[in-house]
C-alpha positions in Angstrom: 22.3 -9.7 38.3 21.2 -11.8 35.0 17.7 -9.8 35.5 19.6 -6.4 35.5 21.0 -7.2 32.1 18.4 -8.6 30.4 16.5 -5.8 31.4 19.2 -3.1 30.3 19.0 -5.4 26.9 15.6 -4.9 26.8 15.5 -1.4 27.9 16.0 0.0 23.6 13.1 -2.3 22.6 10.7 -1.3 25.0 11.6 2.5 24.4 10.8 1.9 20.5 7.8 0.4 21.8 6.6 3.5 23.5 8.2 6.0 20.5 5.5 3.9 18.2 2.9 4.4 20.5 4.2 7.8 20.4 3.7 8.1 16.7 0.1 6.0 16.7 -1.1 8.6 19.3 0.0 11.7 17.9 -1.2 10.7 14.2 2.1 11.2 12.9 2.0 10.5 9.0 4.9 9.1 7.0 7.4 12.1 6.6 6.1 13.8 9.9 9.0 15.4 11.7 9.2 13.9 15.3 9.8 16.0 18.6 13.4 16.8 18.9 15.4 15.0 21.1 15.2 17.0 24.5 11.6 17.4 23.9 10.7 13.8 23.2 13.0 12.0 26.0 10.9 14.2 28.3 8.1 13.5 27.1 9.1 9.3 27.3 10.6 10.2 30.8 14.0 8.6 29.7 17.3 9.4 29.1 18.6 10.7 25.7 21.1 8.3 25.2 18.4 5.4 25.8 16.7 7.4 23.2 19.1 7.6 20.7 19.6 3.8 21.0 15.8 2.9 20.7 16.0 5.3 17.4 18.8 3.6 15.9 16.2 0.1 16.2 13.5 1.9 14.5 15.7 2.9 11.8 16.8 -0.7 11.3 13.3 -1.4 10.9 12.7 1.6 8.5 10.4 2.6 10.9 11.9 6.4 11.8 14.4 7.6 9.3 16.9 10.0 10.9 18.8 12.5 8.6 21.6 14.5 10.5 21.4 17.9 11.3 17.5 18.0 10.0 15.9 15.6 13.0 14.1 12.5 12.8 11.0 11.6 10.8 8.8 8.7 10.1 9.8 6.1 7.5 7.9 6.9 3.9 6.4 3.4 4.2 7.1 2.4 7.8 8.1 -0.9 9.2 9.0 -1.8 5.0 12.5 -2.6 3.8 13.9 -3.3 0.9 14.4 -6.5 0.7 11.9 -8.0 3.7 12.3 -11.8 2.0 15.9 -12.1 1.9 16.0 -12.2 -1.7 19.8 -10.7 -1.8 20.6 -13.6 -0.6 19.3 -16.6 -3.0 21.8 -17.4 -5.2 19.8 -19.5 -7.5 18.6 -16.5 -9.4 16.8 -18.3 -12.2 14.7 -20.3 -9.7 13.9 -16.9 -7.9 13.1 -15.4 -11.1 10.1 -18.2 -12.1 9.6 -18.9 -8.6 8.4 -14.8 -8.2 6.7 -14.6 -11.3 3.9 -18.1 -10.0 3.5 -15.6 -6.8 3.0 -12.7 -9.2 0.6 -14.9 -11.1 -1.7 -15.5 -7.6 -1.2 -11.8 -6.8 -1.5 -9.6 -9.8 -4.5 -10.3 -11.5 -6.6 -9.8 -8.8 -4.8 -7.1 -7.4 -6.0 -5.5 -10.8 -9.6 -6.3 -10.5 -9.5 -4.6 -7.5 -7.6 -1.7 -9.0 -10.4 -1.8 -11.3 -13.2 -1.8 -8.9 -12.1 0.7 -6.1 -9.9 2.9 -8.1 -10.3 6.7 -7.9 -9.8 9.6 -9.9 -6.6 9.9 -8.7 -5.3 6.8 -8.8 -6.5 6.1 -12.5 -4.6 9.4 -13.3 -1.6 8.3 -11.7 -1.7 5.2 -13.2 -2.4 7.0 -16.9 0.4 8.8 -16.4 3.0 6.1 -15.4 1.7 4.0 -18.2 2.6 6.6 -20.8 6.0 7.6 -19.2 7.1 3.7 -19.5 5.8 3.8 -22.6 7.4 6.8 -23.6 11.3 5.5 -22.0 10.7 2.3 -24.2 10.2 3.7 -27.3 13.3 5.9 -26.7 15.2 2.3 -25.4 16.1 4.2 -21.7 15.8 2.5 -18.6 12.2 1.8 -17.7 12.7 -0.2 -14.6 11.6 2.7 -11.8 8.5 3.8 -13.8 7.4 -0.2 -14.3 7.4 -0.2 -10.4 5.7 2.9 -10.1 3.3 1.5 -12.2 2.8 -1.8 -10.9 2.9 0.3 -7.2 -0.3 2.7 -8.5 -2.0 -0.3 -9.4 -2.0 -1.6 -6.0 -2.3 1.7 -4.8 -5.5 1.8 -6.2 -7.1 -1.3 -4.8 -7.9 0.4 -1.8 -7.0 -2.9 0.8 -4.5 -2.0 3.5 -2.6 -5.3 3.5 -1.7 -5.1 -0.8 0.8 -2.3 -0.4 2.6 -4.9 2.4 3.0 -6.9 -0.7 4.3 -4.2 -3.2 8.3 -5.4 -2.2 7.5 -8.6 -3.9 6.4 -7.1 -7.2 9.0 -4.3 -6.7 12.0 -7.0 -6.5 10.8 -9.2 -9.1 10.6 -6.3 -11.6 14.4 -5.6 -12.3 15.2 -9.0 -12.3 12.5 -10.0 -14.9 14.1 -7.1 -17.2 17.8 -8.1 -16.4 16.4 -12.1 -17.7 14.5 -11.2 -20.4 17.3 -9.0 -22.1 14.1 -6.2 -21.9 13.2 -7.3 -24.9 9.3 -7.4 -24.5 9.0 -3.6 -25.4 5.7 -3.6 -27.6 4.2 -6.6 -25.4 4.9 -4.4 -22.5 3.5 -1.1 -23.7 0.2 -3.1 -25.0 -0.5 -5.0 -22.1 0.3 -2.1 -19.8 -2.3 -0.1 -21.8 -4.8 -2.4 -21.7 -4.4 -2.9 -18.3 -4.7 0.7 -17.4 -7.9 1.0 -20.0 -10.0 -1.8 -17.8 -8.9 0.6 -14.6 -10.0 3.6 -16.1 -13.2 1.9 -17.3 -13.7 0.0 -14.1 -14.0 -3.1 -15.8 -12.8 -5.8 -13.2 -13.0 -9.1 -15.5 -11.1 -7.0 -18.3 -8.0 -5.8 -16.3 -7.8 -9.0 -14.2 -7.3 -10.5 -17.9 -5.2 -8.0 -18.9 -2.5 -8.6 -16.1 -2.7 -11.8 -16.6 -2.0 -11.8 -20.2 0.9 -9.2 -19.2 2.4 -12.0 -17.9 1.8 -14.7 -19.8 4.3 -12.7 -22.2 6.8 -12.5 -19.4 6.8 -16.6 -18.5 6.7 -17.0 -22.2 10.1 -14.9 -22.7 11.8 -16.5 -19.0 11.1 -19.4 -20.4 12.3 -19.3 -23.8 15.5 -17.3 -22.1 16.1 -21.0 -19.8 15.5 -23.8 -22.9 
């Protein structure tokens, strides 16, 4: 009997299993449409309300995202949450705050070198353009936040290593929070070290934009700190 229900326990995970298999096999890309729900529990062999429960895991693991009435597709950046560290959940937010900018400090810089190195047409656009718009929403004292993450996010982007964009969540959650501390009051250090640091991409000059992030937040630890005295 205990063997019955640990296996009827099971019985969603090892479905979600097979639906990722599924989506590895068929090549599905992030915002591919997935088989409806007739079609794909045929497919699996299994029934649709075993189907509809292994779904409901995937989408708590932002795996599949399923949008009523449309169907279900994969996740934009599968397997990734929004907060995969828990960070919700520390209360000691000024800890958190210098405590993510040291892990910034072993990240960043050479995330940029690599930016630097491997970087393609594309992504030095991209990462041209987002520098200007953040720029641009400083000088005219709106909200920069989402554009500093797309920029920051580009950057990475551009390095061309598979396990960097894993990381992106940390530099993404650290972002709002180092605005919210520092009153956002590091506009011109922000729009000068963000050029300079999408200049050394553009020139593929590794040394230069390593330097360039770093110094980007050099100004940032300066200002938290200053913010804590």
């Amino acid at each position: 009997m205990m063997n019955s229900e640990s296996d009827d326990r099971n019985l969603p995970q090892k479905i979600s299993e097979d639906i990722i298999s599924f989506i590895l096999d068929n090549h599905l890309k992030p915002g591919d449409r997935l088989p409806n729900e007739a079609i794909l529990a045929g497919q699996l062999d299994i029934g649709r309300s075993s189907l509809r429960e292994a779904m409901k895991l995937l989408a708590s693991r932002n795996i599949v995202t399923i949008r009523q009435g449309s169907g279900t597709y994969v996740a934009s950046s599968p397997g990734l949450i929004d907060d995969p560290f828990g960070f919700t959940f520390i209360s000691d937010k000024k800890k958190l705050v210098q405590d993510l900018l040291e892990i910034r400090f072993l990240l960043e810089p050479a995330i940029a070198a690599m930016s630097a190195t491997y970087s393609d047409s594309g992504d030095i656009n991209r990462i041209c353009s987002l520098c200007d718009e953040v720029e641009e929403l400083l000088k005219t004292k709106k909200d920069h936040t989402q554009k500093d993450i797309e920029f920051h996010t580009a950057i990475a982007m551009g390095s061309k290593n598979l396990v960097i964009p894993r990381l992106i969540p940390i530099i993404n959650s650290s972002i709002p929070l180092f605005v919210k501390t520092t009153g956002n009051v590091l506009k011109t250090e922000t729009i000068e070290t963000h050029r300079e640091i999408a200049c050394a991409i553009a020139e593929h000059n590794a040394v230069k934009a390593q330097d360039a992030m770093y110094t980007h937040l050099m100004y940032n630890r300066r200002c938290i700190n200053k913010t804590y005295e």
